[in-house]
C-alpha positions in Angstrom: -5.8 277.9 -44.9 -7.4 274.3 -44.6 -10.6 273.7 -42.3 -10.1 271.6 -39.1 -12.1 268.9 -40.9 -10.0 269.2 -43.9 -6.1 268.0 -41.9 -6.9 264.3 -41.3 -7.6 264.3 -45.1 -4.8 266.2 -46.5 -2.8 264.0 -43.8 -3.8 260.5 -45.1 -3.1 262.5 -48.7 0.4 262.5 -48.2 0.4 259.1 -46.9 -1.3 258.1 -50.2 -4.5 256.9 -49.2 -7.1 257.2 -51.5 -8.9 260.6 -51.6 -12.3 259.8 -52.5 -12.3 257.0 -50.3 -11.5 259.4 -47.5 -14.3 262.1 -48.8 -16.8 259.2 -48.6 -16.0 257.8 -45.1 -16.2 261.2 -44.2 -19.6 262.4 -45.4 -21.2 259.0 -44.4 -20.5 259.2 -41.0 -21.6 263.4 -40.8 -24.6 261.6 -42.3 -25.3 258.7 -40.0 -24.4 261.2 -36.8 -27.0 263.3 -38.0 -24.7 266.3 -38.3 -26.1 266.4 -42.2 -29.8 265.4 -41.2 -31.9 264.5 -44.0 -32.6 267.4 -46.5 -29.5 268.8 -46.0 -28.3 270.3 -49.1 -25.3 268.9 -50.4 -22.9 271.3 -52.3 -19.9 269.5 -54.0 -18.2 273.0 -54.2 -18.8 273.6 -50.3 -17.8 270.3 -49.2 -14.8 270.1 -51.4 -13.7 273.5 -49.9 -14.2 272.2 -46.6 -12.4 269.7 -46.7 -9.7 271.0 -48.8 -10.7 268.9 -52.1 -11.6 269.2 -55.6 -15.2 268.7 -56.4 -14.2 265.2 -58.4 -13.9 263.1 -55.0 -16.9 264.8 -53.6 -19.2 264.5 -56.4 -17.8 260.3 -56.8 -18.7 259.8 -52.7 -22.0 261.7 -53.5 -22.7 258.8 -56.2 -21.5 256.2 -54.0 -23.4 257.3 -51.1 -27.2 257.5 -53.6 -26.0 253.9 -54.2 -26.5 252.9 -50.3 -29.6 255.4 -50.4 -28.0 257.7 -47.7 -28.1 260.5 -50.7 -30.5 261.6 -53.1 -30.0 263.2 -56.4 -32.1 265.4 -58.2 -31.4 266.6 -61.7 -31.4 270.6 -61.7 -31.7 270.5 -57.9 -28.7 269.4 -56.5 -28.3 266.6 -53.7 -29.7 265.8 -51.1 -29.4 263.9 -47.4 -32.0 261.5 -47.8 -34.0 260.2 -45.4 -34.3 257.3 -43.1 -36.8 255.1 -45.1 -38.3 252.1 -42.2 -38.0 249.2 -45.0 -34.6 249.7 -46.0 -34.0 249.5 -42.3 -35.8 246.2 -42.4 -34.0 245.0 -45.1 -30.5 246.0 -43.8 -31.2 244.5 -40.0 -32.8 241.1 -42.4 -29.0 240.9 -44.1 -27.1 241.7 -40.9 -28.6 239.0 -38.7 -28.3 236.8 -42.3 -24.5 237.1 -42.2 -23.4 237.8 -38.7 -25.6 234.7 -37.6 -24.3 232.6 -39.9 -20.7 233.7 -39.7 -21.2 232.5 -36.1 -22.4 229.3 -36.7 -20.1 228.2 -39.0 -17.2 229.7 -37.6 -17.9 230.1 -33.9 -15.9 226.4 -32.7 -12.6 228.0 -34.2 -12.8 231.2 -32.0 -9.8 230.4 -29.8 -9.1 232.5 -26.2 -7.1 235.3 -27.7 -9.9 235.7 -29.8 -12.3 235.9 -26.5 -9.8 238.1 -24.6 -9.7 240.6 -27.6 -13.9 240.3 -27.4 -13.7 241.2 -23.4 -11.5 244.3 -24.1 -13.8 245.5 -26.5 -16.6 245.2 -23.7 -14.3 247.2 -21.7 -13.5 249.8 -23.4 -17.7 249.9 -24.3 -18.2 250.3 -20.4 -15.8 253.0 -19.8 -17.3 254.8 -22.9 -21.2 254.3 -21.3 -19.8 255.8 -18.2 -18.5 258.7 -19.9 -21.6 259.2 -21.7 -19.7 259.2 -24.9 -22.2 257.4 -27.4 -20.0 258.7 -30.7 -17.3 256.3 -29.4 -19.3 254.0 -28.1 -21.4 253.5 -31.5 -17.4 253.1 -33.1 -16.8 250.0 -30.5 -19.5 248.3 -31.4 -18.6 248.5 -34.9 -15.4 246.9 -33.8 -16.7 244.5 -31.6 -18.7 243.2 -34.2 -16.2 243.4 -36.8 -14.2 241.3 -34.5 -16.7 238.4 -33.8 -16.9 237.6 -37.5 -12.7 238.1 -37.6 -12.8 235.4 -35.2 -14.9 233.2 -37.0 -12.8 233.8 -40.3 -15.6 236.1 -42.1 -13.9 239.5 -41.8 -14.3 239.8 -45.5 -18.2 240.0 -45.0 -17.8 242.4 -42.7 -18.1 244.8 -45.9 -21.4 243.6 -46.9 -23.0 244.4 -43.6 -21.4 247.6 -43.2 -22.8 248.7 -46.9 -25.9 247.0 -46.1 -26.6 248.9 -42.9 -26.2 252.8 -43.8 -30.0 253.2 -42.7 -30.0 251.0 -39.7 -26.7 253.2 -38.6 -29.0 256.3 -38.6 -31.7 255.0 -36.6 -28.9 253.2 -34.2 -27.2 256.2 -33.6 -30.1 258.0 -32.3 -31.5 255.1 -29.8 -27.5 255.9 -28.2 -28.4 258.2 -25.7 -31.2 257.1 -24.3 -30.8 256.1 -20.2 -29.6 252.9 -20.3 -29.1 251.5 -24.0 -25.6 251.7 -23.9 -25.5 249.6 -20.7 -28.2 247.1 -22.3 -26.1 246.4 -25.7 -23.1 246.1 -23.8 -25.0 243.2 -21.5 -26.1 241.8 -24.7 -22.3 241.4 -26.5 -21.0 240.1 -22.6 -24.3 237.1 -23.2 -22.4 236.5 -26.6 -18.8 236.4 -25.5 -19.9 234.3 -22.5 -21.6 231.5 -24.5 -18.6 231.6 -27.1 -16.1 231.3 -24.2 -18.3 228.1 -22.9 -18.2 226.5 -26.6 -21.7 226.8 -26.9 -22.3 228.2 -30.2 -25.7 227.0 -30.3 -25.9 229.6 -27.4 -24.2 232.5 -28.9 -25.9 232.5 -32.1 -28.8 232.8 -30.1 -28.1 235.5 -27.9 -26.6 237.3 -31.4 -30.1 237.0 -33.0 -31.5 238.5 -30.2 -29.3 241.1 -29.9 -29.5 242.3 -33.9 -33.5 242.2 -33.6 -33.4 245.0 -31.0 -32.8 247.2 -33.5 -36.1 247.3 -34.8 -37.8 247.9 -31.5 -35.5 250.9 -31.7 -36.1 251.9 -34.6 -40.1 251.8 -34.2 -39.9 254.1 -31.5 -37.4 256.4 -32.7 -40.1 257.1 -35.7 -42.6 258.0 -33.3 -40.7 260.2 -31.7 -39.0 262.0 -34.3 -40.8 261.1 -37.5 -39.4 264.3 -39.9 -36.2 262.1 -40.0 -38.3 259.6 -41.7 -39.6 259.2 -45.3 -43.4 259.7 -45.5 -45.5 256.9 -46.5 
């Protein structure tokens, strides 16, 4: 019989979504939760069994996932999580704030009320989820919320290129999560955004954006203090 983890794959299966597209979704986010920390060894035949696949889908998603150096391969010795390297997460925050910035600035003015409103539910939902303590859904809704700021300002496409960009950043992100308060900060942060959008300041809420994205590496710098075996050695 099928694992738990294998139904919602054999579910979108029959839909017919694509398999290794699934497979990959699915061991990048084990990866960025941390429930595959880095060295974990990664078996194509245990995974594929898990999840109720053949070994082709897993071993593509394990190529695809070296690619945004979240794996590592090593001839003879299998694969591996790899781990959270500090200058890829440089890198990664240098593209986000790149892109989401600019999205803003050029596209910002044509953000119209419904696409405020939809901005101000997000926040909403991200309070009720920082209430509940629930920082797995809460790291998902702000996905969304930024996925929605660049919709709004007619750059969803991009939206691709900062996910792929971030996988490290993700790691590090997900981490900072639970610690008293962050949630509740971040969430301020986006409301500073929305607000200065809503006024049709741009100017504004590119600002507060930047500011927002370079938190991260405050974060990030602390997290490797406090857990630096998640972290490659220099």
């Amino acid at each position: 019989m099928p694992s738990p983890s294998s139904q919602p794959l054999l579910t979108a299966r029959v839909r017919g979504e694509n398999t290794r597209r699934l497979v990959h979704t699915w061991l990048r986010r084990q990866i960025i939760d941390l429930e595959l920390p880095p060295g974990a060894p990664l078996s194509e035949a245990e995974i594929g069994a898990r999840l109720g696949v053949s070994r082709t889908p897993v071993r593509e998603s394990l190529i695809l996932l070296a690619e945004e150096g979240l794996v590592e391969v090593f001839p003879q010795r299998g694969s591996f999580v790899g781990p959270i390297r500090y200058e890829d997460v440089v890198a990664a925050q240098f593209v986000r704030e790149a892109i989401e910035c600019s999205s803003l600035q050029l596209g910002g003015a044509q953000a119209g009320e419904g696409d405020v409103a939809t901005l101000r539910a997000i926040i909403v939902r991200q309070h009720e989820a920082d209430r509940a303590g629930d920082d797995g859904a809460f790291f998902d809704l702000d996905e969304e919320f930024h996925q929605q700021l660049m919709r709004a300002c007619g750059h969803e496409p991009a939206w691709r290129i900062v996910a792929s960009a971030k996988a490290q950043m993700d790691r590090a992100r997900r981490l900072s999560l639970p610690e008293g308060g962050k949630m509740t900060d971040l969430i301020e942060q986006h409301g500073a955004v929305v607000d200065a959008l809503a006024a049709g300041d741009v100017e504004g809420a590119v600002a507060r954006l930047r500011e927002h994205l370079r938190v991260v590496l405050q974060d990030i710098a602390h997290i490797q203090r406090e857990r630096p075996e998640l972290f490659a050695q220099v």
